[in-house]
C-alpha positions as CSV (number, residue, x, y, z in Angstrom):
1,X,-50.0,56.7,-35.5
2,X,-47.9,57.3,-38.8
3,X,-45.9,55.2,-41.3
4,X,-49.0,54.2,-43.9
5,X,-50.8,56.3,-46.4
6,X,-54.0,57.0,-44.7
7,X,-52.5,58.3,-41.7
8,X,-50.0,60.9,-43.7
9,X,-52.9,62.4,-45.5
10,X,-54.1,65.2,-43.8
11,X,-56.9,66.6,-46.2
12,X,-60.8,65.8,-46.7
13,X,-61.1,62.1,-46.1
14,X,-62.7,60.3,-48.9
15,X,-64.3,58.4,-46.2
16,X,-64.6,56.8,-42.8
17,X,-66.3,54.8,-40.5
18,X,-67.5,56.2,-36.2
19,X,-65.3,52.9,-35.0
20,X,-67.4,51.2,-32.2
21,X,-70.0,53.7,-32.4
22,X,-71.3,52.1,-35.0
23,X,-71.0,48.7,-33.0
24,X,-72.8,50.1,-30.8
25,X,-75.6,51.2,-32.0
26,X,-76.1,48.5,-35.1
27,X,-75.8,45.3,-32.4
28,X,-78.1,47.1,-29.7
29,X,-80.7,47.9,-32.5
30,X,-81.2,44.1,-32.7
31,X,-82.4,43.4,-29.2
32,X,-85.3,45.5,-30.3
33,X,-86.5,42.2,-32.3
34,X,-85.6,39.4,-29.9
35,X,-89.2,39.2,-28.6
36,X,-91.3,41.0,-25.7
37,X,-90.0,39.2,-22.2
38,X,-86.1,38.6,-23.1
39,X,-85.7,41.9,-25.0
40,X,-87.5,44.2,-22.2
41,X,-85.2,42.9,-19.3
42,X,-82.4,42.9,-22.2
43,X,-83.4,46.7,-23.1
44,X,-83.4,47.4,-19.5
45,X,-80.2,46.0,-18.2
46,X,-78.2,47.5,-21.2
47,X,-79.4,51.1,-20.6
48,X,-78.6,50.7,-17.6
49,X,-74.9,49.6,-18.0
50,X,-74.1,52.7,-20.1
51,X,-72.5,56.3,-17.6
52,X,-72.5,59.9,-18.8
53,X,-71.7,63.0,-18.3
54,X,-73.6,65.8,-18.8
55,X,-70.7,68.3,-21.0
56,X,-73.1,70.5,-22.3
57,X,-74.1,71.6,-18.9
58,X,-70.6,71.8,-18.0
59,X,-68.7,73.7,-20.6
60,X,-71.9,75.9,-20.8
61,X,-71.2,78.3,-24.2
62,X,-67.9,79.1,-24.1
63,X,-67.3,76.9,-27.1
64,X,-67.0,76.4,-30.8
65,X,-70.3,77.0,-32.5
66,X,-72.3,74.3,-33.9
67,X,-72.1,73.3,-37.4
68,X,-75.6,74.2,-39.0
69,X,-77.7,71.5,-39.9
70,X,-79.6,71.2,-43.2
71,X,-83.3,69.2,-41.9
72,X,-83.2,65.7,-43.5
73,X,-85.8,65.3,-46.5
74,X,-89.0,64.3,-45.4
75,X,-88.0,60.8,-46.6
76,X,-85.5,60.3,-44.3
77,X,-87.1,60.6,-40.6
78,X,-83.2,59.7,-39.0
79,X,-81.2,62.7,-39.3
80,X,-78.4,63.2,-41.9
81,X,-76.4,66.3,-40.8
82,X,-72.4,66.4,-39.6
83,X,-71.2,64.5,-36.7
84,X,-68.2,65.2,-34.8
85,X,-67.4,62.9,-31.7
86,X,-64.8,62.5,-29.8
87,X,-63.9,58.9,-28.6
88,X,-61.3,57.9,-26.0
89,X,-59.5,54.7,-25.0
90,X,-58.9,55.2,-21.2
91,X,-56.0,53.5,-19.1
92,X,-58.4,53.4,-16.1
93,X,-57.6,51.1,-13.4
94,X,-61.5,51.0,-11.9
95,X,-62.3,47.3,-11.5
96,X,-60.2,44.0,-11.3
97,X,-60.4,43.2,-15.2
98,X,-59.2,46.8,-16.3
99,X,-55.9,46.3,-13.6
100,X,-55.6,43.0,-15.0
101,X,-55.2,44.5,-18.5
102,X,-53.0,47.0,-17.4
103,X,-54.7,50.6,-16.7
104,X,-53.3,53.3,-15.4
105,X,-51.8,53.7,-12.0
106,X,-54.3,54.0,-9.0
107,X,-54.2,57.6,-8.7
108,X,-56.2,58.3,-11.8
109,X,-56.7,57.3,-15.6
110,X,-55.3,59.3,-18.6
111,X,-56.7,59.1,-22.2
112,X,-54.6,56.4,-24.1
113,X,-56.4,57.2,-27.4
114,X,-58.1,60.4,-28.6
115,X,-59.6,60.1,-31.9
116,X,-62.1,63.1,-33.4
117,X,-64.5,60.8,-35.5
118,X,-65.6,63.2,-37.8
119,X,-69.2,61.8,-40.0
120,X,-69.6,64.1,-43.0
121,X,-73.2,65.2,-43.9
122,X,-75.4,62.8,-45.8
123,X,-73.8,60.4,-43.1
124,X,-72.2,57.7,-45.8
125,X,-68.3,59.2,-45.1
126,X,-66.2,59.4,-42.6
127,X,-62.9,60.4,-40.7
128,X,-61.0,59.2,-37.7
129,X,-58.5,61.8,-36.8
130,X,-55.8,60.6,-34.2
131,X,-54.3,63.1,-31.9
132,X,-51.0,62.5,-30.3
133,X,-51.3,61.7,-26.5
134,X,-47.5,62.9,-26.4
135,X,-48.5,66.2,-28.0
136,X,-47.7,69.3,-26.1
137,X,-50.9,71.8,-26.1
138,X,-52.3,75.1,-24.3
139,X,-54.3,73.1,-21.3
140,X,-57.8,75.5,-21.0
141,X,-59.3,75.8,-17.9
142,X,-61.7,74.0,-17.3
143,X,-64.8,73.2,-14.6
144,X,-64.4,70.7,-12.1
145,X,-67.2,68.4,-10.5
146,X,-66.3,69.5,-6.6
147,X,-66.5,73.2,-7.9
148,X,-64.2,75.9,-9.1
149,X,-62.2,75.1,-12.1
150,X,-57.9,74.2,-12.8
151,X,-55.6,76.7,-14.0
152,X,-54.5,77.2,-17.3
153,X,-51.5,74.9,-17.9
154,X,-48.9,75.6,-21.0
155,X,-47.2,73.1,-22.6
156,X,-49.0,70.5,-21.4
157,X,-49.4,66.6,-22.2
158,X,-52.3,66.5,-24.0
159,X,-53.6,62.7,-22.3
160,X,-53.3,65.1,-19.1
161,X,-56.6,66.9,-19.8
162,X,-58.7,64.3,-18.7
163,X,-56.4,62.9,-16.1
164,X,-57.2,66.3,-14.4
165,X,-60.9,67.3,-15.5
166,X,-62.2,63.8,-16.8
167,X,-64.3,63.9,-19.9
168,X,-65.2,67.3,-19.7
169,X,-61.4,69.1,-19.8
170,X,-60.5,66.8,-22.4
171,X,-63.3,67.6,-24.7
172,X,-62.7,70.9,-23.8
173,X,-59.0,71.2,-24.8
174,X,-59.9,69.3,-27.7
175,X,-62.0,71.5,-29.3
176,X,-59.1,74.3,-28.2
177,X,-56.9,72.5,-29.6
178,X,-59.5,72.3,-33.3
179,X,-61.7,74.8,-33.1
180,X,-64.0,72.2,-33.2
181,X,-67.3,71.6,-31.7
182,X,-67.7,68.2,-30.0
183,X,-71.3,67.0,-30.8
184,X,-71.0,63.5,-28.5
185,X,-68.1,62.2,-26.5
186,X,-67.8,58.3,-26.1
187,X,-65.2,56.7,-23.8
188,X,-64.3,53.0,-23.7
189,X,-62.1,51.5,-21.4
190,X,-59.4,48.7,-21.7
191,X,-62.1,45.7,-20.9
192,X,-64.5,46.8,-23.0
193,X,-62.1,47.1,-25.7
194,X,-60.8,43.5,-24.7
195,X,-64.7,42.3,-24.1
196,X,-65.8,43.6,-27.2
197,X,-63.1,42.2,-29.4
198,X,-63.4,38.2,-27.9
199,X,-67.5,38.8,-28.4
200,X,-66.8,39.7,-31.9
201,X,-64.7,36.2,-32.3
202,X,-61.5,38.0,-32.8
203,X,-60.0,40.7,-35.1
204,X,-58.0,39.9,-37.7
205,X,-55.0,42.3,-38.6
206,X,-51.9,42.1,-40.6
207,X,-48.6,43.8,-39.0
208,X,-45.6,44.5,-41.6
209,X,-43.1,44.1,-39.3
210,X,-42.2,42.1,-36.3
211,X,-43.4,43.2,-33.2
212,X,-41.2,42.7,-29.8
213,X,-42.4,44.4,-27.1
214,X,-41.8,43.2,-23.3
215,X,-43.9,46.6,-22.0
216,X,-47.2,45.3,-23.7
217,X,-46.1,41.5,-23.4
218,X,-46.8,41.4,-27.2
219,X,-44.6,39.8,-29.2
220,X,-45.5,39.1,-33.5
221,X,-44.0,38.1,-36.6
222,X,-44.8,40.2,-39.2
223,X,-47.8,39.4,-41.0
224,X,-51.5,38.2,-40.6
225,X,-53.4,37.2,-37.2
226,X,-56.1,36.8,-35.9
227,X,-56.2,38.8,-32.1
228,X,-58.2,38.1,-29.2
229,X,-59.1,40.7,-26.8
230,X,-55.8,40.9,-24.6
231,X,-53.8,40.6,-27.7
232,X,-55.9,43.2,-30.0
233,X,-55.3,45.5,-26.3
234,X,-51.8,45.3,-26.5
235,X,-51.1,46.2,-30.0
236,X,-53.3,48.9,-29.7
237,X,-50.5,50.0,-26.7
238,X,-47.7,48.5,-28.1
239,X,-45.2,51.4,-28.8
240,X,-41.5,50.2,-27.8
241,X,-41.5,47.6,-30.2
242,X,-41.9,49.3,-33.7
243,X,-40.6,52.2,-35.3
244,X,-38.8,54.7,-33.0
245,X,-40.9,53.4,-30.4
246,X,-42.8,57.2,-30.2
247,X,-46.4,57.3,-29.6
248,X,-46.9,58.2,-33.6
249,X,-45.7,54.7,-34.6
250,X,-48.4,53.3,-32.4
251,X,-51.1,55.1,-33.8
252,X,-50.5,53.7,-37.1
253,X,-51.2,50.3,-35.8
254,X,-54.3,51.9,-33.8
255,X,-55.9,53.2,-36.7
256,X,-55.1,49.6,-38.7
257,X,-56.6,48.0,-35.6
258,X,-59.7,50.2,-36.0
259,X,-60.3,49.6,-39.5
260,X,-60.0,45.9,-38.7
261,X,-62.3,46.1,-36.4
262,X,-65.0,47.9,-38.3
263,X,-64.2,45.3,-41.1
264,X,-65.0,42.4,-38.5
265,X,-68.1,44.2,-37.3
266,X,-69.2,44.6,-40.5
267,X,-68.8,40.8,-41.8
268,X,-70.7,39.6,-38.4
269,X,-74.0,38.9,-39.2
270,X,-74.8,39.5,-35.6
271,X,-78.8,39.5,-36.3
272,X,-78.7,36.1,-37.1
273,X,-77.6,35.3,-33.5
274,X,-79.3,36.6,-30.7
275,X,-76.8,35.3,-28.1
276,X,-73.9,36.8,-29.7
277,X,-75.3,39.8,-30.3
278,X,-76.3,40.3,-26.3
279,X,-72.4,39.6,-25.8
280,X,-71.3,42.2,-28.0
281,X,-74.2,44.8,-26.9
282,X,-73.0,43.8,-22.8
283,X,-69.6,44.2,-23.8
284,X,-69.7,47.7,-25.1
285,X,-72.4,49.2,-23.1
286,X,-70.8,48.0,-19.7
287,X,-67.4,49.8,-20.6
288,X,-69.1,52.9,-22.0
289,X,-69.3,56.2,-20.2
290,X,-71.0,58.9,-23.2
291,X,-72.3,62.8,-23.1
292,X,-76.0,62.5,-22.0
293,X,-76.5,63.2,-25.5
294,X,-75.9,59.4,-26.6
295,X,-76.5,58.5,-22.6
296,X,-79.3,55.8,-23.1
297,X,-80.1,53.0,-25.6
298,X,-82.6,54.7,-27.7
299,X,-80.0,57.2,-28.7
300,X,-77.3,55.0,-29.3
301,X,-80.1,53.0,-31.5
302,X,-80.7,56.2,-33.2
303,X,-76.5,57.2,-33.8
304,X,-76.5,53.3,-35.4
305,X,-79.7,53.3,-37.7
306,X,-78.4,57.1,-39.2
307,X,-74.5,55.5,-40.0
308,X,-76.1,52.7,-42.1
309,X,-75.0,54.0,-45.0
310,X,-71.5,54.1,-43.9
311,X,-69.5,51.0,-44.9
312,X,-65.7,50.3,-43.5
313,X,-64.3,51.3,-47.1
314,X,-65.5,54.7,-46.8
315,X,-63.4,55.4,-43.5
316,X,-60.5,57.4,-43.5
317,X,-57.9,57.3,-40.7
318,X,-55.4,60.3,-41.0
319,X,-53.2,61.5,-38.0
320,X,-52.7,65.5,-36.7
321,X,-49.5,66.8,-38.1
322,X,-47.0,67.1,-35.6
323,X,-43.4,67.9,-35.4
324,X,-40.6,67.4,-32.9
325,X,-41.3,70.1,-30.2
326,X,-38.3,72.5,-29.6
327,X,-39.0,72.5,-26.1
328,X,-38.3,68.5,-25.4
329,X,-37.4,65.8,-28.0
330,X,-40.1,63.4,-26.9
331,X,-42.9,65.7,-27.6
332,X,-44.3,66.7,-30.1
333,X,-46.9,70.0,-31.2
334,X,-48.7,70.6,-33.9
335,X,-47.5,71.6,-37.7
336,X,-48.5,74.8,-38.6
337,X,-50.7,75.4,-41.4
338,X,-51.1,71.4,-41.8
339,X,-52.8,70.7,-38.3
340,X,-55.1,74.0,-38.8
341,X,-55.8,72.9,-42.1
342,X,-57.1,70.2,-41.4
343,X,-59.7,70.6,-38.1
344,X,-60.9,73.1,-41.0
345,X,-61.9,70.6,-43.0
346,X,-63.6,68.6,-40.2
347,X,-65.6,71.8,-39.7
């Protein structure tokens, strides 16, 4: 996710915006008001659709510490410290509609998109920091649900953390990887991305170059359009048709889709419209799998009423630097002091 100037600045983001957290927890907030009956059995059936894991259990204290958090001002009962979450676009292949849209082959999913979402104190800034699924890392071990725990693997695949430990190894080599701690983890996978996007009407997004690409069946002229769900899905995997068709060229138009969509979010007056807003609430929380942290619709409520200070403009997308690895010219590792540098600043 390179080639435009948010993504090649690797310092203290001036701003950015939690992507569909926000979503999330700014359209659910309004079932709260659509009236006793409908809004109970809505409340009910959402919490419901939402998984989690429980990482803290899991990766136990072996771990980055926690960033300290200043109480809020007696003013301000929702909190107001730093967030860092990590959010991942899986391939998974569960269920007809995510085979449909292409996941990952039957014998398990990988993490198509890792992004640290990174919500300075005060909770009005942000940053989205993409990390290279082609990046080659130091795999940790890490606990696995039937017991024991994998082996440390060496110049790994990054994506394969969580194609062998799920949610848990993949936070955990993230915050390897940065030295920094994970507050949530939110996962989305390719139908709720597609679901959410048709709720939402559609996300508009211009391309500045033509895009041919037979893999994701997605093929644009340069540009502005406006994307439905299957077509917003395939840009955000398109990576053969731009550029030098590496995964870095696709995260530039990942990080352009996100901003689009946080753009679109933030122009639907969803509050307005019950109906639509049910849609988009059903769209993300069926797709969602969290930490038990943000595991049930009060505390996704709770994540969306502390970020609404934080407006699309004040979201900064910026990419880890990487280079070429030595080892294999279709990988890439991290540039030394630029990648350090910056997880410092996400600190």
């Amino acid at each position: 996710m390179t080639g435009h100037e948010d993504s090649a600045d690797a310092g203290r983001p001036g701003g950015r915006r939690s992507k569909a957290l926000k979503a999330v927890g700014l359209t659910v907030a309004g079932l709260l008001v659509l009236g006793a009956g409908a809004a109970g059995w809505a409340y009910w059936h959402l919490d419901h659709n939402i998984k989690s894991v429980d990482i803290n259990q899991a990766l136990g204290d072996d771990r980055p510490a926690k960033a300290v958090i200043t109480p809020s001002p007696s003013a301000s009962p929702l909190p107001t410290g730093s967030l860092n979450i990590l959010v991942l676009g899986s391939d998974s292949r569960d269920g007809k509609e995510n085979k449909a849209l292409g996941g990952g082959d039957s014998s398990g999913a990988r993490s198509d998109t890792a992004m640290v979402v990174h919500i300075d104190a005060g909770r009005k800034k942000a940053t989205v920091a993409s990390i290279p699924r082609d990046t080659l890392v130091t795999r940790p071990s890490c606990p696995l649900k039937s017991g024991g725990a994998t082996a440390v693997a060496y110049n790994s695949m990054f994506n394969s953390a969580y194609s062998v430990g799920g949610a848990v190894c993949a936070v955990k080599t993230v915050e390897s990887v940065t030295n920094v701690r994970m507050d949530h983890y939110i996962e989305i996978d390719f139908s709720g991305f597609a679901k959410l996007v048709n709720a939402l009407g559609g996300v508009t997004v211009t391309t500045d170059q033509d895009i041919n690409d037979d893999d994701s069946h997605l093929h644009l002229q340069a540009g502005t359009h406006t994307l439905n769900g299957t077509q917003a899905l395939a840009l955000a995997r398109t990576r053969h048709g731009i550029g030098d068709g590496s995964d870095l060229g696709r995260i530039g138009l990942q990080q352009k889709l996100v901003k689009a969509l946080l753009e679109q979010i933030s122009s639907t007056n969803l509050f307005t419209d019950p109906a639509k807003l049910y849609t988009v609430a059903e769209a993300v929380t069926s797709s969602l799998t969290t930490d038990t942290g943000l595991g049930s619709l009060s505390q996704l409520v709770g994540l969306g009423e502390s970020l609404k200070g934080l407006s699309p403009d004040r979201v900064k997308t910026v990419m880890m630097p990487v280079v070429t690895a030595p080892s294999d010219p279709n990988r890439v590792v991290a540039k030394e002091p630029a990648a350090s540098e910056l997880w410092q600043s996400l600190r």
